[in-house]
C-alpha positions in Angstrom: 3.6 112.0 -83.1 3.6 113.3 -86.6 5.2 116.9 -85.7 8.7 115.5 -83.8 8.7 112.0 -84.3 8.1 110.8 -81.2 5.8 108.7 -79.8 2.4 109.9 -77.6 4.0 109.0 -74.3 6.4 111.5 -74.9 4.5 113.8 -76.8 2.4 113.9 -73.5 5.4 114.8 -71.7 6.2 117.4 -74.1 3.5 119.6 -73.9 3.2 118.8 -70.4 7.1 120.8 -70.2 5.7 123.5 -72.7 2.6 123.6 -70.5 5.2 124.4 -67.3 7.3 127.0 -69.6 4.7 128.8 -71.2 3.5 129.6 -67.3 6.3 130.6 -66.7 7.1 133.0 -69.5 3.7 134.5 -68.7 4.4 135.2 -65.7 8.0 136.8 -66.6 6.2 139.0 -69.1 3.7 140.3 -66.5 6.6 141.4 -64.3 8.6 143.4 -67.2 5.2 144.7 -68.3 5.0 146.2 -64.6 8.1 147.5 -64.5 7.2 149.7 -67.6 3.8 150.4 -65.9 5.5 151.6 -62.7 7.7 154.0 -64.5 4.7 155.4 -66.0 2.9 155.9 -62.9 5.7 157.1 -60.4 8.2 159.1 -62.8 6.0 159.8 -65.8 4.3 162.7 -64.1 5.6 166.1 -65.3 5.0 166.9 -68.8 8.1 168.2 -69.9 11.7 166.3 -69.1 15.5 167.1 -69.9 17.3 165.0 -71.6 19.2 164.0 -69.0 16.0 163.0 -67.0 14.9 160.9 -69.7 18.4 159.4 -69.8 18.2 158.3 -65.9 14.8 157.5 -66.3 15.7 155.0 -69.1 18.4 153.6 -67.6 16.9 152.8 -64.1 14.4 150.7 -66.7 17.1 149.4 -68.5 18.4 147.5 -64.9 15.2 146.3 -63.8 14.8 144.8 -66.9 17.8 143.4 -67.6 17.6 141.9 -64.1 14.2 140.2 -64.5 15.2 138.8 -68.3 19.0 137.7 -66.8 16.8 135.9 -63.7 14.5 134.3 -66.3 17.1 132.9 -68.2 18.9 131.5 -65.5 16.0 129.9 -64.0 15.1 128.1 -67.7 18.5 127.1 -68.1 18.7 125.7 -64.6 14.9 123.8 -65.0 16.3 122.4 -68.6 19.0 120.9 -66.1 17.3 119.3 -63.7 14.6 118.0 -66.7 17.7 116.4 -68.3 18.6 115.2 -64.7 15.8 113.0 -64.5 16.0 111.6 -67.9 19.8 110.7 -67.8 18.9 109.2 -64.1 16.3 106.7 -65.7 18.9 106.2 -68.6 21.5 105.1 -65.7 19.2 102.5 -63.9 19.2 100.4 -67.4 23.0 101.5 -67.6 22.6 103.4 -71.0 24.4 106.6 -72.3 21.8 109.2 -74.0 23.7 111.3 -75.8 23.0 115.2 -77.1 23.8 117.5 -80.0 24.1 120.9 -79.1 24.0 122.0 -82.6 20.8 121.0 -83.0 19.8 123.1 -80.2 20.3 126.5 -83.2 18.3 124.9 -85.8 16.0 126.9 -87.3 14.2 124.9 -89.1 13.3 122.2 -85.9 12.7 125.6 -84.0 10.5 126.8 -86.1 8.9 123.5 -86.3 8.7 123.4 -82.6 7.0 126.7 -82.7 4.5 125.6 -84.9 4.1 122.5 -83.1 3.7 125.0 -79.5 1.3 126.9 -81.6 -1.5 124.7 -82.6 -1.4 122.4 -79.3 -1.9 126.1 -77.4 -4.2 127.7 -79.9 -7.4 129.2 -78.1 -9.6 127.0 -80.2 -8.8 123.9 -78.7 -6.5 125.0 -75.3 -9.9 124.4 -73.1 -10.5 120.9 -74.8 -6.9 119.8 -74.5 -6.4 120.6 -71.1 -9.7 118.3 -70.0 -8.5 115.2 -71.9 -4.6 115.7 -71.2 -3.9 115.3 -67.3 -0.4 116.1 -66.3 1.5 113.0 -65.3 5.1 112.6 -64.4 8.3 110.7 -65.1 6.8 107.3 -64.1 10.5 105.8 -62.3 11.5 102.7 -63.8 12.4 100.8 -60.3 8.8 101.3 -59.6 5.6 98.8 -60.9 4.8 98.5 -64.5 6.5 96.7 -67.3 8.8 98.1 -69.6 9.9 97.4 -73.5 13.4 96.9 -72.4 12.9 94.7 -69.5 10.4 92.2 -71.8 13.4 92.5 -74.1 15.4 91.7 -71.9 13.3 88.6 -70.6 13.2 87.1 -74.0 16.7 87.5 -74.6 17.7 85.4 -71.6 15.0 82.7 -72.3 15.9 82.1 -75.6 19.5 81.9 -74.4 18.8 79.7 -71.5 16.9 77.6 -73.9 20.0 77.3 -76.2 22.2 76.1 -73.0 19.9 73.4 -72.0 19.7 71.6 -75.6 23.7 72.3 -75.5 23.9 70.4 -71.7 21.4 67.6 -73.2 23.6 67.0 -76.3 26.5 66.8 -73.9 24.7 65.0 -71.2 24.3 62.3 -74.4 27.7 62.3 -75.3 29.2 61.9 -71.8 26.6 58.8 -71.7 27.8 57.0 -74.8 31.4 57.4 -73.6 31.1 55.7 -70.8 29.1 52.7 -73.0 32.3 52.7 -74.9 34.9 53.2 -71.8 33.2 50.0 -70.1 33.1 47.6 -73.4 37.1 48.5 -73.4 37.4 47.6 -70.0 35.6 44.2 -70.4 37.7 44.4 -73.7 40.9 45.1 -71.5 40.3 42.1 -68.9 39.6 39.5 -71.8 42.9 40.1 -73.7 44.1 40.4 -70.2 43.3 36.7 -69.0 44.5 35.1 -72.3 47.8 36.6 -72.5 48.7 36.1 -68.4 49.6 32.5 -69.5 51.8 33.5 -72.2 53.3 36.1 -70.1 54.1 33.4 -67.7 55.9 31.3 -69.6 58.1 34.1 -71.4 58.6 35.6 -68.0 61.5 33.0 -66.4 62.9 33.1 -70.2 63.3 37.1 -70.0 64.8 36.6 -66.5 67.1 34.1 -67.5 68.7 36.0 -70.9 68.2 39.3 -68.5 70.9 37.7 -66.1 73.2 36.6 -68.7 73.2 40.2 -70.3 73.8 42.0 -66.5 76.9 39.3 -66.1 78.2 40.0 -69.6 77.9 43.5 -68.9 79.7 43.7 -65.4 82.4 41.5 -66.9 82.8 44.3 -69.6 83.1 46.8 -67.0 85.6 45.1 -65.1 88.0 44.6 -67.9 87.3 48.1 -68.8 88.5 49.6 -65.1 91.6 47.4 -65.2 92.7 48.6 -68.6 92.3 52.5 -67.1 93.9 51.5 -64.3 96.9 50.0 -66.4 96.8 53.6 -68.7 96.6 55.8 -65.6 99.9 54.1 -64.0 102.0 54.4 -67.5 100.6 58.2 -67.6 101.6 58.7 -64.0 105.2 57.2 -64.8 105.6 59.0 -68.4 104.8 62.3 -65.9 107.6 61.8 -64.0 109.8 61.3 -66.3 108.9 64.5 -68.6 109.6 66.4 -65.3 112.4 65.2 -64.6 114.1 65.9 -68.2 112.2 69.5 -68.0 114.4 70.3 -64.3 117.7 68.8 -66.5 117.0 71.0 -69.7 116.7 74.3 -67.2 119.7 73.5 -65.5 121.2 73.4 -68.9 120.0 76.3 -70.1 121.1 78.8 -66.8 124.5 77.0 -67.3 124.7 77.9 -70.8 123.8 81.5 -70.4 126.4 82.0 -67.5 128.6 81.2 -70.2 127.6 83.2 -72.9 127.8 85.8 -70.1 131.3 85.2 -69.5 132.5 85.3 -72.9 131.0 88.5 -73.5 132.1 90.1 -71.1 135.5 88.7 -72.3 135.2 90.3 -75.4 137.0 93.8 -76.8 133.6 95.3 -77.3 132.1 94.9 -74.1 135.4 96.1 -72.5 135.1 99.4 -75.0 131.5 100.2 -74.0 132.3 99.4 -70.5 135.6 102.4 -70.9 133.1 104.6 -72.6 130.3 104.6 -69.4 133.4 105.0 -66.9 134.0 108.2 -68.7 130.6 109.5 -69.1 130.0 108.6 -65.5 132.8 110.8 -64.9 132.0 113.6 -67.0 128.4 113.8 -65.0 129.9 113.5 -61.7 132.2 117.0 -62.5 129.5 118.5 -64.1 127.3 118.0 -61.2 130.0 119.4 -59.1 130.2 122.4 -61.2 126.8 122.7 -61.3 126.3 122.1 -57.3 129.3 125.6 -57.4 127.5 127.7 -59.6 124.5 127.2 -57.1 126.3 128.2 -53.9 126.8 131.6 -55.3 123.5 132.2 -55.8 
């Protein structure tokens, strides 16, 4: 439509809502216009009133009021729920995500033009003639009969893609076929070489065997010589072993004999004998000083 940008389906569905909340808001006005009514009738009956009358007069008003306008809002918040409730359950059955912008919500200028819109579909100029041709319908469910824009969609979608898979599996189908052509020709290819060289291949055959046997008994010949040689090597390192030990044992010997005499003749010389004088005497010293020590303890 040319007011909100929708199209008639929805506008439809629009002022069938406005239809539903306009009712409603009657309906709430009628009660707070009673409320005012009743005060007149049951406590407006004196002609003069204190101050203080007035005040409790006013503010038993004030709470039915304020309790018909907070229940009004509550129940228009709680329909706006359960009108978004349906829409985001038919959203969910294609599996899409609506999404809204609560800013929008305080926009004056799409209020206003909602107003305006409320105004001339409700005018009493045309109300009676709108109502005739405009019968309430409801949110048609989308798992129920009818086609849809999305489902066609949908449809075409898949049979232009299942179109594209069969030229694909023909085009394969056609190059599977011309490689098996080509694998048999190399086959029949394969058997003809095949048949001309198993003559050939006959005939070089006993001479392969026959320089084949002279290269295995070259070869173990080669391997024979070469275990005797490491046998030979093996014995001379066994007996150069031996040996080595043997003078090792000799030069220890030597050695322990040597140092018993260097032992000896230091101990032979006038050094040795002074430093060996020189620990008698300390040795002394500590065993007297001990004892003088082990004295001075007693007493204690």
């Amino acid at each position: 439509m040319a007011e909100l940008g929708l199209n008639d389906h929805h506008q439809n569905e629009i002022i069938n809502y406005m239809r539903f909340a306009r009712s409603k808001r009657g309906l709430r006005l009628k009660t707070v216009d009673s409320c005012f009514q009743d005060v007149k009738e049951s406590r407006l009956v004196d002609e003069t009133f204190t101050a203080d009358e007035v005040t409790h007069v006013l503010n038993e008003l004030q709470g039915v009021v304020h309790s018909e306008v907070e229940s009004e809002l509550i129940n228009t918040s709680c329909t706006n729920v359960l009108l978004l409730r349906q829409l985001f359950s038919q959203a969910e059955k294609w599996y899409l995500k609506l999404q809204t912008d609560i800013s929008e919500l305080e926009n004056r200028e799409l209020l206003e033009q909602v107003a305006e819109f409320e105004k001339a579909e409700f005018t009493t100029s045309n109300k009676k003639s709108k109502s005739e041709n405009m019968k309430p319908s409801r949110l048609v469910p989308l798992n129920e009969g009818g086609t849809s824009e999305l489902l066609n969609k949908e449809i075409v979608r898949l049979q232009e893609e299942n179109e594209k898979l069969k030229s694909r599996v023909k085009a394969i189908e056609l190059q599977a076929t011309n490689a098996l052509d080509e694998k048999s020709k190399l086959e029949r290819a394969l058997r003809d070489l095949q048949i001309v060289q198993g003559d050939q291949k006959a005939i070089i055959r006993s001479k392969d065997i026959s320089d084949l046997e002279n290269t295995v008994a070259a070869l173990k010949n080669e391997f024979q010589k070469t275990l005797n040689d490491s046998t030979e090597n093996q014995k001379t390192l066994e007996e150069n072993l031996v040996s080595t030990k043997h003078d090792l044992l000799k030069a220890q010997e030597q050695l322990s004999v040597a140092e018993k005499e260097l032992e000896k003749k230091f101990q032979q010389t006038a050094a040795y004998r002074s430093l060996k004088e020189i620990l008698t005497k300390k040795n002394e010293q500590i065993k007297d000083l001990r004892k003088r020590l082990a004295k001075y303890e007693t007493e204690d």
